[in-house]
C-alpha positions as CSV (number, residue, x, y, z in Angstrom):
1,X,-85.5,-82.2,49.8
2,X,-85.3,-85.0,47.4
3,X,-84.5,-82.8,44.7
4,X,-81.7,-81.3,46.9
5,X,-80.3,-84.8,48.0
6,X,-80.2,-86.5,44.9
7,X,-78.2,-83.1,43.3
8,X,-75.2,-83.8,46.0
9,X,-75.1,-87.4,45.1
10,X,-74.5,-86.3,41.4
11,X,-72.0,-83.7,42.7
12,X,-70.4,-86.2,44.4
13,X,-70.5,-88.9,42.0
14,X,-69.1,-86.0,39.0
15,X,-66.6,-84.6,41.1
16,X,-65.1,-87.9,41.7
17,X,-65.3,-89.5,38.4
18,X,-63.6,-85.8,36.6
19,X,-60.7,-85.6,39.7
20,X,-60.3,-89.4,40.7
21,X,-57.9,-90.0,44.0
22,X,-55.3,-92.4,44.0
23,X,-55.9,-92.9,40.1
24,X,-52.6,-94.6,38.5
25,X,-50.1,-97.5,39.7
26,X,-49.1,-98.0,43.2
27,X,-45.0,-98.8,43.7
28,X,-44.2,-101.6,45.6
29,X,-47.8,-103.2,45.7
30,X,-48.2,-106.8,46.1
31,X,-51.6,-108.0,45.0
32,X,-53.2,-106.8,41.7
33,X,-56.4,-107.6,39.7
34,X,-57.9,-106.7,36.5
35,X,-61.8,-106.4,36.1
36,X,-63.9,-105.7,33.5
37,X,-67.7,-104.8,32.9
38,X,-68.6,-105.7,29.4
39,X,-71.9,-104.0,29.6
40,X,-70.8,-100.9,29.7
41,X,-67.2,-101.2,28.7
42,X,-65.6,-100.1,32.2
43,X,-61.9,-101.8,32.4
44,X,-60.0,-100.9,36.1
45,X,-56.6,-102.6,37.3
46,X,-56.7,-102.3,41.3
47,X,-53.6,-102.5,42.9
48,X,-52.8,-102.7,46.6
49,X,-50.4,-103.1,49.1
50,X,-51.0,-105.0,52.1
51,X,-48.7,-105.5,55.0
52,X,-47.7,-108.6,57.0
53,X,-50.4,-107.6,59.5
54,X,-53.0,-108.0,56.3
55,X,-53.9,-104.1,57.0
56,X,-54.1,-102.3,53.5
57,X,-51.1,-100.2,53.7
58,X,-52.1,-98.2,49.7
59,X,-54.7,-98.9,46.9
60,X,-54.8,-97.2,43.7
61,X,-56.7,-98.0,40.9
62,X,-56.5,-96.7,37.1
63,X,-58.3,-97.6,34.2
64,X,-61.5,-96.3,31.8
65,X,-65.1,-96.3,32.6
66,X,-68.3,-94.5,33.1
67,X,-68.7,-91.8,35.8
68,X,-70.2,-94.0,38.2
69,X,-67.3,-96.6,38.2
70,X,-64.6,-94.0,38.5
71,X,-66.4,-92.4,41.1
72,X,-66.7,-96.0,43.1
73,X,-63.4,-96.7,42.5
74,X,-61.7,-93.5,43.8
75,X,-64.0,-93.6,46.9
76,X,-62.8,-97.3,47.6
77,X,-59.4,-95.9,47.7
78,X,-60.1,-93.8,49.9
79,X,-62.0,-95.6,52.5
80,X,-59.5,-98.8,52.0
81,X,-56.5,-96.9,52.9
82,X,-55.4,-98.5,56.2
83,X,-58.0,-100.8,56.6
84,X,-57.5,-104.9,57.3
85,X,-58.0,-106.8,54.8
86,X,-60.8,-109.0,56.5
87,X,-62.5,-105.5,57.0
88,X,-62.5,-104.3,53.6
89,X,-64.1,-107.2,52.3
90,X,-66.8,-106.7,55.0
91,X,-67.2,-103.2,53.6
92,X,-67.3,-105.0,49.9
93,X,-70.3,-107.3,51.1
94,X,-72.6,-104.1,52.5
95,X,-71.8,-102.0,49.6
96,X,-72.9,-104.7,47.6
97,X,-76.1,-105.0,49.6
98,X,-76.8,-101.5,49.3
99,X,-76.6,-101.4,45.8
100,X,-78.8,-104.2,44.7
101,X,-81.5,-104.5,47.9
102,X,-84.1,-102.3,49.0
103,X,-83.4,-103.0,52.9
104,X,-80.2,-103.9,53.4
105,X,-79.2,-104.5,57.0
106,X,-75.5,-103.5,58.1
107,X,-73.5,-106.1,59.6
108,X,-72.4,-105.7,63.0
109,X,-69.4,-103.8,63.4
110,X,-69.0,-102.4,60.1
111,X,-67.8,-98.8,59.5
112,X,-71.0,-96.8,59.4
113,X,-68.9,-93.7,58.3
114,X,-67.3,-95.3,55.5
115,X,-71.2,-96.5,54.2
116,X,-72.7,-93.1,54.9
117,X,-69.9,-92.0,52.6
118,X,-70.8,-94.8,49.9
119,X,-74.8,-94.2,50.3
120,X,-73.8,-91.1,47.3
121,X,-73.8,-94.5,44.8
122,X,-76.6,-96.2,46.0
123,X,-79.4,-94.9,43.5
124,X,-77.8,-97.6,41.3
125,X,-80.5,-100.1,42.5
126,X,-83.2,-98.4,40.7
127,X,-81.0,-99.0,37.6
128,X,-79.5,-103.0,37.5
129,X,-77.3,-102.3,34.7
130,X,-75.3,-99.4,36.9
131,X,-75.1,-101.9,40.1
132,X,-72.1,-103.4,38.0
133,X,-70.5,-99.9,37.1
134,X,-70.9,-99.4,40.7
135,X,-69.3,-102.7,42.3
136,X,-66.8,-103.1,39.4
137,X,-63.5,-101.4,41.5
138,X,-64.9,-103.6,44.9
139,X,-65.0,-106.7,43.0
140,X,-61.3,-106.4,41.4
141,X,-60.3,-105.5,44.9
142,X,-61.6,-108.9,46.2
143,X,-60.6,-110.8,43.5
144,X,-56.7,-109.3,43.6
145,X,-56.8,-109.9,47.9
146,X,-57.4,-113.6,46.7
147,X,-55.2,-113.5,44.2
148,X,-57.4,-113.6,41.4
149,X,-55.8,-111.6,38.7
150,X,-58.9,-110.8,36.5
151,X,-62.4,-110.7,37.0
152,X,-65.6,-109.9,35.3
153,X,-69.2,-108.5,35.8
154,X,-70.5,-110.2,33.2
């Protein structure tokens, strides 16, 4: 079962970093960041456009990288899509958890679908070096909502 489980993931994952969604510029966005993981050499530029109402109206991303940070950041678009800011950020903090701690408890009120749909990345914890490949696109994301225009794993 294992076997099985771990073969989706990779599906997953390789589907997503060959046929990326939303990959390339966003017209009319309004925050933007850069990010960059030196260790592996993954660059992104996240874009996004977010409303009066601070709901995530479109998010793109495009850039270079391994598999696994394609594959994050095309799955952040499309979660993101439509979310609140505030939200999205909450989303950033339990992906983060699940990528780097054993147990990691969900907050309350976070969207359980949108982390069942993430859980495809979270073998990264057996390998540290990946957790950055696979937090890189979430990063830049919180970085451009703050209006940080570039940001680094390192």
């Amino acid at each position: 079962m294992m076997d099985e489980l771990r073969e989706l993931y990779q599906d997953v994952i390789l589907d997503h970093g060959k046929k990326p969604r939303n990959f390339g510029g966003l017209e009319g966005y309004n925050h933007l960041a850069q990010g960059h993981n030196p260790m592996c050499g993954d660059t992104l530029v996240v874009y996004l456009k977010v409303d009066d109402d601070n709901v995530i109206q479109g998010v793109s991303f495009k850039g270079k990288g391994c598999a696994i940070s394609v594959a994050s950041a095309s799955m952040m678009t499309e979660i993101l899509k439509g979310k609140p800011v505030a939200e999205a950020e909450t989303l950033f903090n339990a992906f983060h958890d699940m990528c780097t701690q054993d147990d990691p408890q969900l907050p309350e009120g976070v969207d359980e679908d949108a982390m069942e749909r993430l859980q495809v990345l979270s073998g990264v914890r057996e390998f540290p070096v990946r957790v950055k490949c696979a937090t890189l696109a979430w990063h830049t994301m919180e970085a451009a909502v703050h209006g940080n225009e570039e940001i680094s794993t390192e």
